[in-house]
VEXGU-319076 format. One line per 8 residues: their letters; for each residue y, x, z of N, C-alpha, C, CB. Coordinates in nm, 2 decimals, m for minus. Atoms other than C-alpha are relative to their C-alpha. Glycine has a CB too. Layout:
A> Y/X/Z/Y/X/Z/Y/X/Z/Y/X/Z; ...
END
This chain:
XXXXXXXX> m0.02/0.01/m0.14/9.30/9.64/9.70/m0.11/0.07/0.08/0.02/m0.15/0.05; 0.12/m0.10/m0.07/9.14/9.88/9.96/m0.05/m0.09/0.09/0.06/0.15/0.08; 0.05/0.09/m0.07/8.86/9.68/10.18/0.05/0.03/0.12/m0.14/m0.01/0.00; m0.03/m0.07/m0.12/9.02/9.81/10.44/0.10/m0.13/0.05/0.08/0.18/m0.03; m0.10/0.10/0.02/9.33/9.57/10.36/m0.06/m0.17/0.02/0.05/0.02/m0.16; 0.03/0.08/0.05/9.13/9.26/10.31/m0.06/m0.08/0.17/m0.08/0.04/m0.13; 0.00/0.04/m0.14/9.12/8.97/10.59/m0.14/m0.02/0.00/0.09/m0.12/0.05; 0.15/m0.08/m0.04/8.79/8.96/10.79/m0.07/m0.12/m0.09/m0.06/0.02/0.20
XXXXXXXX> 0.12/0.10/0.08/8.64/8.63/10.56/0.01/0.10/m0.13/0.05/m0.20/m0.04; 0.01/m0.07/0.11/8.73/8.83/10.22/m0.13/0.13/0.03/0.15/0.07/m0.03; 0.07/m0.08/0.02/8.56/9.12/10.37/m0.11/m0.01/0.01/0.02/0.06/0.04; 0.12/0.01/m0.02/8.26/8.97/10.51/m0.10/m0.06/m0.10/0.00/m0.05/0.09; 0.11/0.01/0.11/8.15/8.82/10.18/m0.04/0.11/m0.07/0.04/m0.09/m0.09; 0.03/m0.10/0.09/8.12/9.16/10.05/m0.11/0.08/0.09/0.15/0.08/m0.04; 0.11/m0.12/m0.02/7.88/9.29/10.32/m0.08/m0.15/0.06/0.05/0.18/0.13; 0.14/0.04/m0.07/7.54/9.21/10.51/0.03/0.01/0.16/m0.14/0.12/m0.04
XXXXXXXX> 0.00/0.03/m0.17/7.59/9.10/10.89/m0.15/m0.01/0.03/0.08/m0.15/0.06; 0.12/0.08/m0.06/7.31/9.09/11.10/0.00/0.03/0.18/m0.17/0.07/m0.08; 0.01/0.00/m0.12/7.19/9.05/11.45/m0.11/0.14/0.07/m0.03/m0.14/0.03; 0.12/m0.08/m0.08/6.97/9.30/11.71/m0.01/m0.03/0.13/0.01/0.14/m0.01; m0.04/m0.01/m0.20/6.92/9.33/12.08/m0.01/0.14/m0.01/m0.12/m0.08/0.15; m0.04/m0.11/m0.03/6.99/9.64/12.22/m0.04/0.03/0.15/0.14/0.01/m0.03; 0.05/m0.02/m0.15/6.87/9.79/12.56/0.16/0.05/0.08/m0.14/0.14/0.01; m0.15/m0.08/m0.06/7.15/9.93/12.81/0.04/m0.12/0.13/0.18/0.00/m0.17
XXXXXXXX> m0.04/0.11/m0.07/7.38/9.74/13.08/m0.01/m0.15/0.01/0.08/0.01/m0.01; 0.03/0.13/0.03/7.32/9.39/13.08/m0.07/m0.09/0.08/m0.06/m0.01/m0.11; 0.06/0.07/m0.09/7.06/9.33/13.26/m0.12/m0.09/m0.10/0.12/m0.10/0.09; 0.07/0.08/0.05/6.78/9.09/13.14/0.07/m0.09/m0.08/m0.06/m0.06/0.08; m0.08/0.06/0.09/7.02/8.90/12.95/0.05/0.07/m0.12/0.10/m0.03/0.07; m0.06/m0.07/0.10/7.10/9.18/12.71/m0.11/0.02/m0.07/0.08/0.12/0.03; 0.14/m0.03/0.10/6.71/9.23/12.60/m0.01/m0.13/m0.09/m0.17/0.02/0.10; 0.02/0.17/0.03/6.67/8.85/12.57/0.15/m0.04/m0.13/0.02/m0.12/0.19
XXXXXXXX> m0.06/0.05/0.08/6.94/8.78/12.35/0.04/0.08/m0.13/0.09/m0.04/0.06; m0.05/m0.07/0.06/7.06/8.93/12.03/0.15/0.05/m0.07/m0.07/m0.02/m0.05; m0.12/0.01/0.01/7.40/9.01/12.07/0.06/0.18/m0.07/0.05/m0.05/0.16; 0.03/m0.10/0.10/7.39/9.37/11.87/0.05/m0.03/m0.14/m0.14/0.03/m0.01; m0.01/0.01/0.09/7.58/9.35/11.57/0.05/0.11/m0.12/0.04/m0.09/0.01; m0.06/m0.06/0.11/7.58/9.53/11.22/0.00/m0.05/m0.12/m0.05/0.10/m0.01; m0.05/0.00/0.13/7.77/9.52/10.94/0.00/0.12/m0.09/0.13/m0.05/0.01; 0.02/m0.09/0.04/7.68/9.68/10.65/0.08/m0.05/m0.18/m0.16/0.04/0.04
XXXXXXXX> m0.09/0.01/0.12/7.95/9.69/10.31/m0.12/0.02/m0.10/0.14/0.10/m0.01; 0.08/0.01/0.16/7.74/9.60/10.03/m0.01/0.13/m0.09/0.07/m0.11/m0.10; m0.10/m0.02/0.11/7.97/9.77/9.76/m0.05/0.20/0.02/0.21/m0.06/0.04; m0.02/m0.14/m0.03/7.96/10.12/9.96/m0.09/0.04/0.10/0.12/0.03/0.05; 0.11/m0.07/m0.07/7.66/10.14/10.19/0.04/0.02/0.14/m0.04/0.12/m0.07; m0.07/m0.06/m0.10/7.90/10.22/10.45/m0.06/m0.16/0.13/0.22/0.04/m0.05; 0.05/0.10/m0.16/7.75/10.05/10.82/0.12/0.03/0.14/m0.22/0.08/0.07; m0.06/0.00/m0.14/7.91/9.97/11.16/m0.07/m0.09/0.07/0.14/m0.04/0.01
XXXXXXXX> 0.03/0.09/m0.07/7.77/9.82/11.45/0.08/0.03/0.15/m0.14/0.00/m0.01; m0.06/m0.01/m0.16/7.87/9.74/11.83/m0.07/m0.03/0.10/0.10/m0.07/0.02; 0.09/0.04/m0.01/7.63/9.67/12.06/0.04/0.00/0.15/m0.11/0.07/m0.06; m0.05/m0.04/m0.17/7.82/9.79/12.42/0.03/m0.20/0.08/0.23/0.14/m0.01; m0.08/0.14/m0.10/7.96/9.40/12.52/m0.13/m0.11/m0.05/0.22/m0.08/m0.07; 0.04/0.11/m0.06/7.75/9.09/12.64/m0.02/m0.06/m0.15/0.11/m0.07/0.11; m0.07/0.12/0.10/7.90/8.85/12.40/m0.03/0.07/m0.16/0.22/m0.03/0.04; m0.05/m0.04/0.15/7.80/8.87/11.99/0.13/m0.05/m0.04/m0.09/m0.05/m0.10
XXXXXXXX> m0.15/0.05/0.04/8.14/8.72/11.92/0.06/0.18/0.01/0.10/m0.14/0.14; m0.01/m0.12/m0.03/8.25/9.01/12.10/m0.02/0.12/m0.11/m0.07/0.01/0.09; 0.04/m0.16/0.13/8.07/9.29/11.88/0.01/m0.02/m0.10/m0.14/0.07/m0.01; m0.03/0.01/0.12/8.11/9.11/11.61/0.14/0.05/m0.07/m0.03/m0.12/m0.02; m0.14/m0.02/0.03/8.50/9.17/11.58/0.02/0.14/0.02/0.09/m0.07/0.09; 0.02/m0.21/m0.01/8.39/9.55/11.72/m0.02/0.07/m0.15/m0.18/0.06/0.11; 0.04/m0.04/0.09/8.20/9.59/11.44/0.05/0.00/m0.11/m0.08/m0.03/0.00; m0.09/0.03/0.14/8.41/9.46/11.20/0.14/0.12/m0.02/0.07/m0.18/0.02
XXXXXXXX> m0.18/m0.06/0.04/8.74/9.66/11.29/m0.09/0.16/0.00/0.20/m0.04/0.19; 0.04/m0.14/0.02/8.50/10.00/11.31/m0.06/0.01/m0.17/m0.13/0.05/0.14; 0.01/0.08/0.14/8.36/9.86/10.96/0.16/0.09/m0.07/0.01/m0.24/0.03; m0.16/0.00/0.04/8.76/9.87/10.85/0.04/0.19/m0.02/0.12/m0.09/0.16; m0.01/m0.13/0.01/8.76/10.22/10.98/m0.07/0.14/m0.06/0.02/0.00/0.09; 0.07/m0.06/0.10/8.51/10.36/10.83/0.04/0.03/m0.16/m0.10/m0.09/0.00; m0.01/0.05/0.17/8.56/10.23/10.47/0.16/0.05/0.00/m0.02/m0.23/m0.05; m0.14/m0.10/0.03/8.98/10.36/10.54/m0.06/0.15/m0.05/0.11/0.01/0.16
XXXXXXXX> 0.00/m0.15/0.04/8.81/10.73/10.57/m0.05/0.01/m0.13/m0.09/0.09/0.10; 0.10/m0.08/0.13/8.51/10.73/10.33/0.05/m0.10/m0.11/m0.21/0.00/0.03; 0.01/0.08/0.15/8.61/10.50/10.07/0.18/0.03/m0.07/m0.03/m0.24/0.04; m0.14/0.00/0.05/8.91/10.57/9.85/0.03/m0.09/m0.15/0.04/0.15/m0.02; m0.04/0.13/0.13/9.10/10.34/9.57/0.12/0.07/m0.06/0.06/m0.19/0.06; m0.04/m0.05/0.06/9.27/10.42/9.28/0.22/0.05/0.01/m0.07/m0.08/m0.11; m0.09/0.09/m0.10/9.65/10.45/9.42/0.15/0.08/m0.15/m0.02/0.07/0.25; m0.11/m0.02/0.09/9.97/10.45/9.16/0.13/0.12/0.10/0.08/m0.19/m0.05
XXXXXXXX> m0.14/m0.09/m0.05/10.23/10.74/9.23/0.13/m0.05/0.05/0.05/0.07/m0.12; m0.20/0.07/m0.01/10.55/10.56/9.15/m0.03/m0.12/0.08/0.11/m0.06/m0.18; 0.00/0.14/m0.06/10.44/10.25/9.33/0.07/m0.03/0.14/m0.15/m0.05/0.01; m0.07/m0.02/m0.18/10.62/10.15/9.67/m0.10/m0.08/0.09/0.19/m0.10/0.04; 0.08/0.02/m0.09/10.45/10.14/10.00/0.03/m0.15/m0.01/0.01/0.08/0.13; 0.01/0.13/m0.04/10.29/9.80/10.09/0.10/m0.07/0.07/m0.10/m0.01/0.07; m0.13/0.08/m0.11/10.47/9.51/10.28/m0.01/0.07/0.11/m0.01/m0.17/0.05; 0.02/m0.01/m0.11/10.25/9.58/10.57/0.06/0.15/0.05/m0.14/m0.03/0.02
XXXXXXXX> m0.09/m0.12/m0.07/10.37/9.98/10.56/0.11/m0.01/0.01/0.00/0.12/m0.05; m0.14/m0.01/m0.01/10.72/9.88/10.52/0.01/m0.08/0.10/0.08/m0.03/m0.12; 0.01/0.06/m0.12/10.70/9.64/10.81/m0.01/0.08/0.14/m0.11/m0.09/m0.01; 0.04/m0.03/m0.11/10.57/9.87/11.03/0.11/0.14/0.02/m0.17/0.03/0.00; m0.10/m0.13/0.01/10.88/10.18/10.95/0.11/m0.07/0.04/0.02/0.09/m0.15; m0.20/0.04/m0.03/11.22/10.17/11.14/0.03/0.11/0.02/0.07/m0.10/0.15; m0.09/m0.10/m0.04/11.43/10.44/11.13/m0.11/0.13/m0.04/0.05/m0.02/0.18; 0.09/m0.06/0.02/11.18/10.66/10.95/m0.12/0.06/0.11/0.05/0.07/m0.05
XXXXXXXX> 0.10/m0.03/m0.11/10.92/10.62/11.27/m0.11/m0.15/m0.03/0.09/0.02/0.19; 0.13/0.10/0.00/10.58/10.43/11.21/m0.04/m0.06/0.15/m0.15/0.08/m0.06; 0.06/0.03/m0.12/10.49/10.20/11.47/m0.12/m0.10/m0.03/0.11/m0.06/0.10; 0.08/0.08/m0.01/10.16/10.09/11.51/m0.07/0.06/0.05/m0.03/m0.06/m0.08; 0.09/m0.03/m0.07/9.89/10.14/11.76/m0.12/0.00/m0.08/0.00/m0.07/0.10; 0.15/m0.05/0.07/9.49/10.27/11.71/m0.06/m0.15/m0.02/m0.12/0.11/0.12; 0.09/0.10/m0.03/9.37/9.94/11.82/0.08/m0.11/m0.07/m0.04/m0.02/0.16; m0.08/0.08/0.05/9.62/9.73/11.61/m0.12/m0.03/m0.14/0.17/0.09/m0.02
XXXXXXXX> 0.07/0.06/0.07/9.42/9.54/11.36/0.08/0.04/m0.16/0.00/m0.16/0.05; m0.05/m0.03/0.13/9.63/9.65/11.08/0.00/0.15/m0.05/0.14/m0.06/0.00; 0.03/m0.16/0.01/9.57/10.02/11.16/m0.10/0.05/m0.11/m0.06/0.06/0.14; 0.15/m0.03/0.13/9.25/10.05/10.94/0.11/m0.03/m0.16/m0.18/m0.18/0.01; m0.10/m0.01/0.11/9.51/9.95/10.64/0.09/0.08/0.00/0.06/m0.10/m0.03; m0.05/m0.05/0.04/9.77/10.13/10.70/m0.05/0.18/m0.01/0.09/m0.07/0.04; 0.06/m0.08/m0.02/9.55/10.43/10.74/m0.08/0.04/m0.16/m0.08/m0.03/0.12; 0.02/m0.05/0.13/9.37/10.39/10.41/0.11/m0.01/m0.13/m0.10/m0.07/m0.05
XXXXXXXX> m0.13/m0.03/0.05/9.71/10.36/10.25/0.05/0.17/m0.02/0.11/m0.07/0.09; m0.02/m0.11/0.01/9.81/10.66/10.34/m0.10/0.12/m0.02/0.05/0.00/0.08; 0.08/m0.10/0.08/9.49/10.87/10.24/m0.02/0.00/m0.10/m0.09/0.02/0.02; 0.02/m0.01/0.21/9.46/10.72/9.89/0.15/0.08/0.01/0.00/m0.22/m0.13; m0.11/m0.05/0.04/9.81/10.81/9.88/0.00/0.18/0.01/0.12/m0.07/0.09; 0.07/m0.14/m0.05/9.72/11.18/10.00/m0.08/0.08/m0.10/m0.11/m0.02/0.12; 0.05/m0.04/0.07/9.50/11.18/9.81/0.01/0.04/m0.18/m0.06/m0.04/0.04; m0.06/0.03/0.11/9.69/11.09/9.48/0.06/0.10/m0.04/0.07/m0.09/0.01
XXXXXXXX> m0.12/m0.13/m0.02/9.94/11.40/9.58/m0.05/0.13/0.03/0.11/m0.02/0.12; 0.11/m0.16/m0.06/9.66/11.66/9.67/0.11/0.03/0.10/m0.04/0.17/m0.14; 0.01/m0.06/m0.16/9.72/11.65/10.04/0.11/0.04/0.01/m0.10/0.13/0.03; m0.11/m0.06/m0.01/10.08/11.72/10.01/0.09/m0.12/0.10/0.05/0.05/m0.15; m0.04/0.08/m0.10/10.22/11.58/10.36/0.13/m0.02/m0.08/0.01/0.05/0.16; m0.14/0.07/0.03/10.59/11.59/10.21/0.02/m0.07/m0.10/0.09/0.08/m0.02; 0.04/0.09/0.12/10.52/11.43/9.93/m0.03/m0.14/0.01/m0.12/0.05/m0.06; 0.03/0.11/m0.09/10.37/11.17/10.15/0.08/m0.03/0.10/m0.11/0.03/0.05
XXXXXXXX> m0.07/0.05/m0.10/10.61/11.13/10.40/0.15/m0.04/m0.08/0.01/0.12/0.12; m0.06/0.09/0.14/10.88/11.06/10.11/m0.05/m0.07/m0.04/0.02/0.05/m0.11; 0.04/0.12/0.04/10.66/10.80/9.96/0.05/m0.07/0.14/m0.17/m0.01/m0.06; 0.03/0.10/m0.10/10.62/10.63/10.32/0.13/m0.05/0.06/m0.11/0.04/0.10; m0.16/0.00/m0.07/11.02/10.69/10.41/m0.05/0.01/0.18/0.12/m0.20/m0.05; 0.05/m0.03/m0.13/10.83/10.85/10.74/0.04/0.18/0.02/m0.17/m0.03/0.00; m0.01/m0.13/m0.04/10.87/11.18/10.88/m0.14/0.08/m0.03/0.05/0.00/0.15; 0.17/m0.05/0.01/10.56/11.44/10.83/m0.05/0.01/0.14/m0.03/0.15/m0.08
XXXXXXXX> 0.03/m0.01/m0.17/10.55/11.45/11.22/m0.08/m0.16/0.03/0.20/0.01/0.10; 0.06/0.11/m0.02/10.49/11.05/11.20/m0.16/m0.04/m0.07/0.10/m0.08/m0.03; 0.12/0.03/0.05/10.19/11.05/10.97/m0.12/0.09/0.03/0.01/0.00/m0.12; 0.05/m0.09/m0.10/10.04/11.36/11.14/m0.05/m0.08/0.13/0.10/0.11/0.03; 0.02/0.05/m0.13/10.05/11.14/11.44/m0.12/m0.10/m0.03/0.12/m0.06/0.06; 0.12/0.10/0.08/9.86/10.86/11.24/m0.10/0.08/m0.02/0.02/m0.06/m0.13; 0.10/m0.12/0.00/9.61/11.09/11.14/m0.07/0.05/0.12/0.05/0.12/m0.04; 0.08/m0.11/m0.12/9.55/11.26/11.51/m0.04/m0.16/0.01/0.09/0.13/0.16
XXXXXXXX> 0.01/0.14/m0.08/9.52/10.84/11.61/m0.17/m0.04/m0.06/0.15/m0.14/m0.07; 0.15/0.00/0.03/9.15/10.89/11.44/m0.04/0.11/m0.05/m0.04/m0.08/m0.08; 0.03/m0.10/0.04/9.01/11.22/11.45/m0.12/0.03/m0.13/m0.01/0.07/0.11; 0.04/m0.01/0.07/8.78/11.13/11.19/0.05/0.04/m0.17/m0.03/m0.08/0.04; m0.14/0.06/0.15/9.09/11.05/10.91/0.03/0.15/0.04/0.18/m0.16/0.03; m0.06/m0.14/m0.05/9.25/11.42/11.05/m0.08/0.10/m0.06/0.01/0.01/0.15; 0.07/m0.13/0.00/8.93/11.62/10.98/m0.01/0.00/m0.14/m0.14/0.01/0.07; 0.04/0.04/0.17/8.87/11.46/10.64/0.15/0.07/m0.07/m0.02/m0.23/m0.04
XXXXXXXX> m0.12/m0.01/0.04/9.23/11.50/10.56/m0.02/0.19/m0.01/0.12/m0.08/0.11; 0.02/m0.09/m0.02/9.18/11.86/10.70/m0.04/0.07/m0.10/m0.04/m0.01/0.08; 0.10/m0.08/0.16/8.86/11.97/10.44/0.05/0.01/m0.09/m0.12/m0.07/m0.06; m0.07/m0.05/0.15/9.06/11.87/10.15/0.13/0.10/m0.01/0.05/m0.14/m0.07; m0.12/m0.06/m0.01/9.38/12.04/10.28/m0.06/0.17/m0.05/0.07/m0.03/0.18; 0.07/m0.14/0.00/9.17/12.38/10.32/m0.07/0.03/m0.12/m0.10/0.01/0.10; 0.07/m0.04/0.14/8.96/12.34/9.99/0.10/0.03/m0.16/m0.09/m0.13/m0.02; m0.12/m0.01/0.11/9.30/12.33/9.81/0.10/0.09/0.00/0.07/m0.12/m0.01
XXXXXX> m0.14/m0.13/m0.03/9.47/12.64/9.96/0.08/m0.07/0.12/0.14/0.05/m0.16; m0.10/0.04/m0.14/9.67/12.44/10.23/m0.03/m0.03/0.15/0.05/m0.13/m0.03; m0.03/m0.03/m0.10/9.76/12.47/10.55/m0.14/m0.09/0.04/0.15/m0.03/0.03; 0.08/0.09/m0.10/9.53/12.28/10.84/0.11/m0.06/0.08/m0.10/0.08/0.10; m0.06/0.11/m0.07/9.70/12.01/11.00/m0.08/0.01/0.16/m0.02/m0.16/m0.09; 0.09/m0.05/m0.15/9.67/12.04/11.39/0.08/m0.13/0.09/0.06/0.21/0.08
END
């Protein structure tokens, strides 16, 4: 299972939380307290922090879902060909159109879904949009919904003779 997938107690035994303060908006209340938080995935080295809101509760849940997004781009898992998309991707397809927003908590999964899968098929959108029973227009869209996932996707497209995705 990709950490990406995994709810936020699973994930957090696998990394290092900690606290900071941070200078910026706030006011004397933002030096004085340490509401700055980063998480850093053990396993993969991979860090996130959040440091913009008041409240550590707050950044903590920042940190965590950018955490998620991180570990979707740079981390990849071993992913079976013939296997059928997850519940959560089949949940989220009607009428071969993906619905789910950037800020949707399940986005970071279904995001590294579809790049192990990508990556399984060397980068081949139709290939991928048949596994997901999506259109290649809809996972393209996913993709632009983090231009980080897009560029990555991009490099390998180009290092393998294929097109650039725009």
């Amino acid at each position: 299972m990709h950490p990406a997938s995994l709810t936020n107690e699973q994930l957090l035994r696998q990394c290092d939380l900690r606290t900071d303060r941070r200078s910026g908006p706030g006011g004397q209340h933002r030096n004085k307290v340490e509401t700055a938080v980063i998480v850093a995935h053990r396993a993969t080295g991979i860090l996130a922090e959040a440091s913009e809101r008041r409240s550590q509760a707050d950044n903590r849940r920042v940190a965590i879902f950018r955490l998620r997004l991180a570990l979707a781009v740079a981390y990849r898992t071993p992913f079976e060909v013939g296997a059928k998309p997850s519940e959560l991707w089949q949940s989220r397809v009607h009428g071969r159109r993906l619905s789910v927003s950037a800020s949707s908590e399940s986005f970071p999964a279904l995001l590294a879904e579809l790049l192990d899968h990508l990556q399984a098929v060397s980068f081949s959108l139709r290939d991928s949009s048949k596994h997901f029973a999506v259109s290649s227009t809809q996972l393209i869209k996913l993709l632009r919904s983090h231009p980080p996932a897009l560029a990555k996707v991009n490099a390998y497209r180009l290092a393998g003779g294929l097109k650039r995705l725009t």
